[in-house]
N, C-alpha and C positions, 0 to 999 in steps of 0.2 A: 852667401851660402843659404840654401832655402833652410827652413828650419821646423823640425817637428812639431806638429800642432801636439797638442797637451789634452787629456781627458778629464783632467782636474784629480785633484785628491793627490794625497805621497806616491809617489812612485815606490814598486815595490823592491826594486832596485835602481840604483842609481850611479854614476861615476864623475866625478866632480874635478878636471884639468887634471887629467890621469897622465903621468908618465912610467913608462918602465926602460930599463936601462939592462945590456947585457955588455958588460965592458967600458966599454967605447962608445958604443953601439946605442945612439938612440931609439929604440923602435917602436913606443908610443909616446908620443908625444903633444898633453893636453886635451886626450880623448875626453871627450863629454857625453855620455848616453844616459837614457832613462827609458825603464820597463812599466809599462803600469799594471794592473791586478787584469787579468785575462789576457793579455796582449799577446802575440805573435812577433818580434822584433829580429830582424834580419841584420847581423855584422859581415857589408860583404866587400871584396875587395881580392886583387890579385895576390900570390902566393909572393909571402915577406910583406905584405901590407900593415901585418901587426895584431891580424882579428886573434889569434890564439894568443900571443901577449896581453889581448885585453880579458880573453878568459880563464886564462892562468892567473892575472891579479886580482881579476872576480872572485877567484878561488883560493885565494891566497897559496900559491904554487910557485909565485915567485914575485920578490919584495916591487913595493911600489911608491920606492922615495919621497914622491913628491904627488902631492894629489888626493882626495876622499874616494872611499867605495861607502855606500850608506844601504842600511836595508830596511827599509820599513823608515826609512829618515834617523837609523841611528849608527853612526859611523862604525865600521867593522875593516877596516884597513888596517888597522894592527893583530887582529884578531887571527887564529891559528887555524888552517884549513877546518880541521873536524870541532870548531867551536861554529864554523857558518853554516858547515852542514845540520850541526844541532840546532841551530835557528834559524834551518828553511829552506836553506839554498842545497842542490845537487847537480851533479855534473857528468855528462857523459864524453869522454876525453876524445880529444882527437887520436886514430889509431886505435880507440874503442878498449884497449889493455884490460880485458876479461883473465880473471885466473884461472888463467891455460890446464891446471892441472885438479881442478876444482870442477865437478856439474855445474850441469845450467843451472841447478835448484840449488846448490849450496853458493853460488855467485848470488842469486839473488836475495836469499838469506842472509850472505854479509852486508846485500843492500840495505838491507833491515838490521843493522846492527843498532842504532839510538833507538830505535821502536822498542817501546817496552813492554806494550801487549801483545803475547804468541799468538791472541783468536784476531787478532788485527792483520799482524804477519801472514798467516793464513790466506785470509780474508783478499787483502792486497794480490798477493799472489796469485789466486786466484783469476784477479779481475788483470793481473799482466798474460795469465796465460791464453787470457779471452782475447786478447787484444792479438798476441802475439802466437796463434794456434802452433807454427812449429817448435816455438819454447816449449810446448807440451809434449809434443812429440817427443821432443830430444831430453826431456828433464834430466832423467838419468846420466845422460851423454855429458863425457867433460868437455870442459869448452875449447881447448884447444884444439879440439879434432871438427869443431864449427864449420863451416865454410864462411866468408869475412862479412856477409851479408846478416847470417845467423850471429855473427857475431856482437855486429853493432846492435841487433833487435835487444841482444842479450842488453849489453852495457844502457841502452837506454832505460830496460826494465829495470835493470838494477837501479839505474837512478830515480824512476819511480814509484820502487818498492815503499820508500816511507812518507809518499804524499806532499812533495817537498811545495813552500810558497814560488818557487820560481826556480823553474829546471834549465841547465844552459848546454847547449849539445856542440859541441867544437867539430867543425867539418864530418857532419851524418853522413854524407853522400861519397866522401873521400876512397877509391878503390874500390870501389861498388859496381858491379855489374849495372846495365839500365833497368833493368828490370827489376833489379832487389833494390835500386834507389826511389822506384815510382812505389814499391812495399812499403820502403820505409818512411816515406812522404805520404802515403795515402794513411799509416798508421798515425804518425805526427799529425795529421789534422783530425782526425776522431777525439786524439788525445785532446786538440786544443778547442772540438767541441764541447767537450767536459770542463772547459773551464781552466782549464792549468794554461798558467805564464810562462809563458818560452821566451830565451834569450837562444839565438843559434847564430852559429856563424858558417860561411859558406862562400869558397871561391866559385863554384855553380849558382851562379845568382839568377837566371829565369827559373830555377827550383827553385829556390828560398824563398821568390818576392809571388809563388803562385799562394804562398800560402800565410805569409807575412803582415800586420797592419802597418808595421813601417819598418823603414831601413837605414844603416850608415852607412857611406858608404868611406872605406879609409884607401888613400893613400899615403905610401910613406910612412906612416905610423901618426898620419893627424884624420879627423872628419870632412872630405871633400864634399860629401853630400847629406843631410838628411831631409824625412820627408816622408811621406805617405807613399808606399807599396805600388799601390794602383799609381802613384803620378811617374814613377820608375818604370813599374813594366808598361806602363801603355804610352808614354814620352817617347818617342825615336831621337828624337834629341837631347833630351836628359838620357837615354841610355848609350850613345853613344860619346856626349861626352864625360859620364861617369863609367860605363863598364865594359866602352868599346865595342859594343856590337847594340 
């Protein structure tokens, strides 16, 4: 199995012979990844491969027996979802679960709920409306009345309402018109000009890996492949025997 080249230094997150268990049901099984500080990392793989398994345990969403999550190189696998979010980490869910009956400005307010300075909140918000022109538009607007593309814009702001060290976005692109996923991709790399570490996961993998430095790819609930972005999309032979086309 090829193996990701390293930039040096801690990884800002990390997952160390990760398994998660639903049942019976093994469906990660000894997952190993590592994000480092600016990076771009693509989790990609067919639907039941386990990529939202492995970001639900990222997030402590659902327990993870056996295995390390470390951030910054300091173990947080026992640690309670809104303890990881307090040191760094944020998440944009898969299905995007915006509060339907909440504005687009009062969702991203609760994104800012550990922020403890209001001229920062502001501030922040601000710099998501910039990015995201029709969240400005629709401030007012409750999010349920979104269309699903506004939606996901939404959930990603939220997640980057409080400047988090490493954002993880679980299937961006999932029920998305083409054209609101080329939006939300063309937004996500602006973002990752600024400097912000993305972990994303994506059964659209020629999206993920256009803007990706590297990828896993899982089968089964284990890592078939990892490696550098560019050697996936531009391999016609590592892409067909990792993602089939």
């Amino acid at each position: 199995m090829p193996n990701a080249d390293a930039n040096g230094g801690t990884p800002v997150l990390e997952t160390r012979d990760l398994h998660v268990f639903y049942g019976k049901v093994h469906a990660v099984q000894g997952v190993s990844i590592e994000v480092r500080q600016g990076e771009v990392v693509a989790i990609l793989g067919a639907n039941g491969a386990g990529k939202s398994s492995v970001m639900r345990a990222l997030m402590g969403l659902v327990p993870a027996p056996r295995g390390e999550v470390l951030l910054r190189g300091q173990q947080i696998g026992a640690a309670r979802s809104d303890v990881r979010v307090a040191h760094g980490m944020a998440y944009a869910p898969e299905g995007r679960r915006v509060f339907g009956d909440l504005t687009v400005h009062e969702n991203l307010l609760m994104g800012a709920y550990v922020v403890r300075d209001g001229g920062q909140v502001g501030k922040r918000i601000e710099e998501i409306y910039g990015l995201f022109p029709r969240l400005r538009e629709r401030s007012d607007q409750v999010a349920a009345t979104l269309s699903g593309g506004e939606q996901q814009m939404l959930a990603i702001g939220r997640a980057m309402v409080r400047e988090p060290d490493v954002m993880l976005l679980d299937e961006p692109s999932l029920g998305l018109a083409p054209v609101m996923v080329k939006v939300i991709y063309e937004t996500l790399r602006l973002i990752r000009e600024r400097g912000m570490t993305l972990l994303l996961s994506e059964q659209s993998a020629h999206i993920a890996l256009r803007i990706a430095d590297r990828a896993y790819v899982l089968e089964n609930g284990r890592v078939a492949f990892s490696g550098r972005a560019a050697d996936l999309r531009n391999d016609p032979a590592l892409r067909e025997s990792y993602l089939g086309a």
